[in-house]
N, C-alpha and C positions, 0 to 999 in steps of 0.2 A: 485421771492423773491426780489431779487435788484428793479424792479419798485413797490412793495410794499412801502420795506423800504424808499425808495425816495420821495414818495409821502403821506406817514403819514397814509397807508392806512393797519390797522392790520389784523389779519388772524383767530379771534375771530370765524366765521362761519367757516373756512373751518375744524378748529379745533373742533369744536359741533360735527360736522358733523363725524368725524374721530373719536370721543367716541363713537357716538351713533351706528354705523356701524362695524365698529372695523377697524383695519388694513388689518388684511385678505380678508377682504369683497374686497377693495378696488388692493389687492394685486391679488386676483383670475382675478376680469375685466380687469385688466394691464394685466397678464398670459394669456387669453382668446383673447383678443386683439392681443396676438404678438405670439400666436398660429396659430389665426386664418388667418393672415397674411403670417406666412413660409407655411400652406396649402396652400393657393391662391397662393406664388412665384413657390413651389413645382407642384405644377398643370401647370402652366403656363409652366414651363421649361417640365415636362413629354408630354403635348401637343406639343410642339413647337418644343421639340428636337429628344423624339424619335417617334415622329408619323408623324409629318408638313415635319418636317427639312427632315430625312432618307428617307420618300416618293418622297419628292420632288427630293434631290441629285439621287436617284437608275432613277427615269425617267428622269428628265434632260440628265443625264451621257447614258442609255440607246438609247433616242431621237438622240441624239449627235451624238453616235455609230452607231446607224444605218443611220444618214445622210450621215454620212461619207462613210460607208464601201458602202453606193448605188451610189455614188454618179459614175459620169460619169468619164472614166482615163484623159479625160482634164484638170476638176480638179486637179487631182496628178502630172499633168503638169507643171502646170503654179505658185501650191501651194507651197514652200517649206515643208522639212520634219520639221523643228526647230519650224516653225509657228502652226504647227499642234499638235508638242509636247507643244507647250505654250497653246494650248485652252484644251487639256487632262488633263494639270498638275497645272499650277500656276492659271488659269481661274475658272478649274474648284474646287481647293482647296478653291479658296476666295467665290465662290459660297455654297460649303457644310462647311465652315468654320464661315467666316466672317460675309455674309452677314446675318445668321439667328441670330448670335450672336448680329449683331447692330439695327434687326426686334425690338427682344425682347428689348434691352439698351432702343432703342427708345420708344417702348410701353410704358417701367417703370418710364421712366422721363416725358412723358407727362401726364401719370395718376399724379405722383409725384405734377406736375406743374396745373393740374387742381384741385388738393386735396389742395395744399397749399393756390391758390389764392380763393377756395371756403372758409376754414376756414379764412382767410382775410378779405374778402369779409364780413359775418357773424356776425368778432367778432367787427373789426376796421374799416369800408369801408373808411374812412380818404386815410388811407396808399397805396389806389389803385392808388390813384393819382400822385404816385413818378413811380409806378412800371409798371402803364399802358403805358406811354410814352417812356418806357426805351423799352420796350418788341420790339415797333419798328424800333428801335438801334438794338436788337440782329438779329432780323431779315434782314435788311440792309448788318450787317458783316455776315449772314450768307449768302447769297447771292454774295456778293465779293469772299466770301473763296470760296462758291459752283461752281462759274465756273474754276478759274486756277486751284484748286483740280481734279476736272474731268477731265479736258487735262491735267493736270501732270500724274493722274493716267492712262490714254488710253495711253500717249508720255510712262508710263513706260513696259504697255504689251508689246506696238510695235518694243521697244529695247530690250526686252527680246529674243523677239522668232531668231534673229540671231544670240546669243548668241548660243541656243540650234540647230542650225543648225551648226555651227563651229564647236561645239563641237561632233557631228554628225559624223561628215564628217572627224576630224581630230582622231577620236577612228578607222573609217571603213578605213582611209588609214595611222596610224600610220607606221609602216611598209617600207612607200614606203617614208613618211618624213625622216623617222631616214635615209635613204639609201640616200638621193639624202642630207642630212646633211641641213632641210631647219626648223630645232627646232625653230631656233632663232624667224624666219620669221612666225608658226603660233604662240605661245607666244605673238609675239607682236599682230598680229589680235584679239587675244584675248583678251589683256587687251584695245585694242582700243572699242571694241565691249560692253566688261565689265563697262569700262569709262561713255562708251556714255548712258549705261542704268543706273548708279551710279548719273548721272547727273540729271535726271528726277525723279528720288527714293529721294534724298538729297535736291533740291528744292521742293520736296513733302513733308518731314519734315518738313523741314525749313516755309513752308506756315502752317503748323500743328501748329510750336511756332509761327506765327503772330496772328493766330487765338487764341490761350490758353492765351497770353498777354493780349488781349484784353477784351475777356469774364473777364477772371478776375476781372480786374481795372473794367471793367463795374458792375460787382456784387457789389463789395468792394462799386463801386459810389450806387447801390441801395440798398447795403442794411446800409450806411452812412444817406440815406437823409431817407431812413423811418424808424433809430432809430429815430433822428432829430426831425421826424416833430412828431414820438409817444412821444415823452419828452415834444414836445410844445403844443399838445393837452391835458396833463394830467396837466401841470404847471401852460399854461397861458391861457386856454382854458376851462380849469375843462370839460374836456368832456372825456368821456369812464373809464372804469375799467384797475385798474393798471394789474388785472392779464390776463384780456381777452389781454391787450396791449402789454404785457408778451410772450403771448402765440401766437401773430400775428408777434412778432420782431424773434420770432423762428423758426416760417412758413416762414418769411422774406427770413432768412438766407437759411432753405431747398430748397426756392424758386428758390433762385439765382443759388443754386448749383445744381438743376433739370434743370433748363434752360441750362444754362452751357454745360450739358453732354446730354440735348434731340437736343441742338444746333450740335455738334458733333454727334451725333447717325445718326440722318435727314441726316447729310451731310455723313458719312460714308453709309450710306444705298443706296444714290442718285449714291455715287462711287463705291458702291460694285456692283449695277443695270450694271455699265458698263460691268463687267466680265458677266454677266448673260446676254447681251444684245450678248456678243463676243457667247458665248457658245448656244443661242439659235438660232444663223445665223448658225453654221454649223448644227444645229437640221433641219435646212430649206434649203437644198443646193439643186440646183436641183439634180434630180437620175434620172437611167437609166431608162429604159421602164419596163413593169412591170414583175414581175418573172412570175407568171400567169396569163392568161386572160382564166375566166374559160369557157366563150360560144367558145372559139377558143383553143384547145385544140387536140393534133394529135388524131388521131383515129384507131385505130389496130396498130400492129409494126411498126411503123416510126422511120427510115430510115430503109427498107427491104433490099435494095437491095446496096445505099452509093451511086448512082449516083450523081456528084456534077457540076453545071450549071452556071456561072455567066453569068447574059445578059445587055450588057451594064450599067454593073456598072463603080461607081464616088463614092470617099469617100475622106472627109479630116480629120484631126486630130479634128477639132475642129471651130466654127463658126468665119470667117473672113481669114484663112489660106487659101493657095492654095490647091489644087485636089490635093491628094499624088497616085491614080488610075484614069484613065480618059477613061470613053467608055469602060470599059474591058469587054472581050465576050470570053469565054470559057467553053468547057465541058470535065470532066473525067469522065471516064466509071467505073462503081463498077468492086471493085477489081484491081482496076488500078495504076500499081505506077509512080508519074508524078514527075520529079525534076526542081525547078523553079532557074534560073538562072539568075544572073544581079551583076551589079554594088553596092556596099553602097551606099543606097538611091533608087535603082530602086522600091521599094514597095513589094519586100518578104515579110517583115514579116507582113506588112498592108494588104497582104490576109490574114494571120491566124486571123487577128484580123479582119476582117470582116465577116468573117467565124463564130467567136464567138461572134460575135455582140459585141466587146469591143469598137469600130469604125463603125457608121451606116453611112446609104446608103444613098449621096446626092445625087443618081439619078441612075438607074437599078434595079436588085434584083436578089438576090441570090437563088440558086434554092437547095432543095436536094429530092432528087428523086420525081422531081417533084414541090415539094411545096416551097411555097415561104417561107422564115425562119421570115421575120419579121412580117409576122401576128401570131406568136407562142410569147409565153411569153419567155424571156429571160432563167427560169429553164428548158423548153421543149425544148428549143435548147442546151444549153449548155451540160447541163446532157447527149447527144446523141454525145457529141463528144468527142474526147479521143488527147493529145498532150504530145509529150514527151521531155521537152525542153533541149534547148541549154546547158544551164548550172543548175545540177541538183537545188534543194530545198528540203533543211530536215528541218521539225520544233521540236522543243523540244516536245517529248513524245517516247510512246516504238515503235519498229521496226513496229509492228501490225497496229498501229493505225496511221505512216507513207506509211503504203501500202494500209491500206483498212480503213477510216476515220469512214466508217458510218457501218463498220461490216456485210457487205455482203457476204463475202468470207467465205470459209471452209480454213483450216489451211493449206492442203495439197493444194488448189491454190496458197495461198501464198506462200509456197514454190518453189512451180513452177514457180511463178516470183521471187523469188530470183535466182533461176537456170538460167533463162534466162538471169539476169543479171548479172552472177558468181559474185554473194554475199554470193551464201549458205554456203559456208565455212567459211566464215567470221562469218557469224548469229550462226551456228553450235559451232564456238568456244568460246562464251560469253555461261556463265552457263544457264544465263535468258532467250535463245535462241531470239522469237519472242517478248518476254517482256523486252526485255533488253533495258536499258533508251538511246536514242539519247539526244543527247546536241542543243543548239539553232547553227541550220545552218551545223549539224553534225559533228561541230570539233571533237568530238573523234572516228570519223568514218575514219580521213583524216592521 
């Protein structure tokens, strides 16, 4: 309407047109139009979020889990607990969170940005000429913003996860802090810890307003020079239609502001990649040997009889470490009770672990009655062997499914292992007997 009246150019047909039709006519294809549109959004987000997005996070999350839990106990060595909490929780949040949400932002601003410069295109192609040069301006700042964003963003997981290891470590020895009176001292590691990832989060910001400054003022500059140059083609040029010129300074303005936010999307998505790049390395950690190897499988009752053989075995923790076993050669006889004696450090408990294949052989083999353990799959050896450790472990659930996980037993075995381990009175005096809930790590068993 304003480059109408500007240009002297009246509205004679669109008005025929609007008798001859009526209003409604014209009112139903606007309704039809911006129906058929929230279908296509609605579709888009029912695809994207509960079919694309929830498939993808349950395998992701899945992949992850299971790389972890196979992987070798070196890894659990060398890895902290905190870092492991940060690819579970804040890694894997911006994965099922973030990154499908800036997929989609992205998609809708480059359809946006291709639907705008088509109607452009079309009505005024003049006006390409301001906005074609500018586009490789947006492109430039986004590539500036794109790489400190990505190392802000990576600098902020990696200060994260010793946050969540302090925090760890000062819940599982509270206790022993308050007693030795050393508050002061984790508090401050705390906010040292806190500081130093506020620092990398807050210049990630702050790069966010350099970036939003700038699109801006770049918009406002495009879409200044293509009212400009649509005022100067219709004035002093007499060339194109006041309303198609109308309707191209409108596209103008959505143009500017699809670019803007498909700018921002592109770069959020390239940063969201990073958390998904974190979370699909522990999908790919090495693991142990395989739980079965189905042509190598024991054959009748294995172990008969428990005779156990070490012949010149060697084992170390982990590749590049010393031998913590060197040449060990032993046999115990089934049914035999053997006590191993030594020093802290002499390698007690690096037999049980080699025993269970938690720690394999750099050089001998293990023998049990007879056979050698490492040609069995990891479940075909473990499952045959029984350990009652040092310091108990209760996981949260009922007494039942702390004695017998996978429901092998009759009621009355269980029982018989609580007898042996004078618990029965204790289980006897909760109402819920066998069902009765343990707590994580059995506090209210202690």
């Amino acid at each position: 309407h304003w480059a109408s009246s500007n240009t002297g150019i009246d509205s004679t047909t669109i008005i025929a047109s609007v008798v001859r039709h009526g209003v409604f006519y014209y009112l139903l294809i606007y309704g039809a139009l911006g129906l058929l549109g929230a279908s296509m959004s609605s579709l888009q987000s029912l695809l994207l979020w509960t079919r694309c997005s929830i498939q993808a996070s349950t395998k992701v999350h899945g992949n992850m889990l299971v790389g972890v839990l196979r992987s070798p106990m070196s890894f659990f060595d060398v890895t902290p607990l905190g870092r492991i909490l940060n690819r579970f929780s804040s890694d894997l949040q911006r994965c099922d969170e973030t990154l499908p949400r800036s997929v989609s932002g992205m998609v809708n601003t480059m359809v946006s940005v291709v639907s705008a410069v088509s109607v452009i295109a079309l009505s005024t192609p003049v006006m390409l000429v301001v906005m074609f040069p500018l586009a490789f301006v947006y492109r430039y700042l986004q590539q500036r913003y794109l790489y400190s964003s990505r190392e802000l963003r990576r600098l902020d997981s990696t200060t994260r996860s010793p946050i969540y290891a302090h925090f760890q470590e000062s819940i599982g020895g509270v206790s022993t802090i308050r007693a030795y009176g050393q508050q002061s001292r984790f508090v401050a590691e705390n906010e040292d810890r806190l500081e130093k990832n506020i620092r990398a989060y807050y210049t990630y910001l702050s790069l966010n307003r350099w970036l939003s400054l700038r699109l801006e003022t770049l918009g406002n500059m495009v879409m200044l020079g293509t009212t400009l140059l649509a005022i100067f083609t219709l004035q002093y040029l007499g060339y194109g239609d006041a309303g198609l010129v109308g309707l191209s300074v409108a596209y103008a303005l959505d143009f500017t502001g699809s670019l803007n936010w498909s700018v921002r999307s592109y770069t959020e998505v390239e940063n969201s990649m990073i958390q998904l790049e974190r979370v699909v390395e522990y999908a790919h950690l090495p693991s142990e040997a395989p739980e079965i190897i189905e042509d190598r499988r024991p054959t009748g009752p294995w172990p008969e009889q428990g005779m156990v053989e070490f012949k010149g075995y060697s084992t170390r923790y982990r590749e590049g470490l010393d031998l913590v076993l060197k040449d060990l050669s032993f046999r115990v006889e089934p049914r035999q009770k053997v006590g191993i004696v030594g020093r802290t450090g002499a390698g007690k408990s690096s037999l049980t672990l080699a025993l269970f294949r938690i720690i394999e052989a750099a050089g001998g083999k293990v023998l049990i009655d007879g056979e050698d353990i490492a040609q069995y799959g990891l479940y075909d050896v473990r499952s045959k062997l029984s350990i009652i450790p040092q310091d108990p472990v209760l996981f949260a659930g009922t007494v039942r499914e702390n004695l017998d996980p996978f429901g092998m037993y009759a009621d009355h075995e269980i029982w018989q292992a609580l007898e042996h381990a004078h618990l029965a009175d204790v289980v006897r005096s909760k109402d819920e007997g066998l069902e009765f809930i343990v707590t994580q790590g059995g506090e209210n068993f202690s």
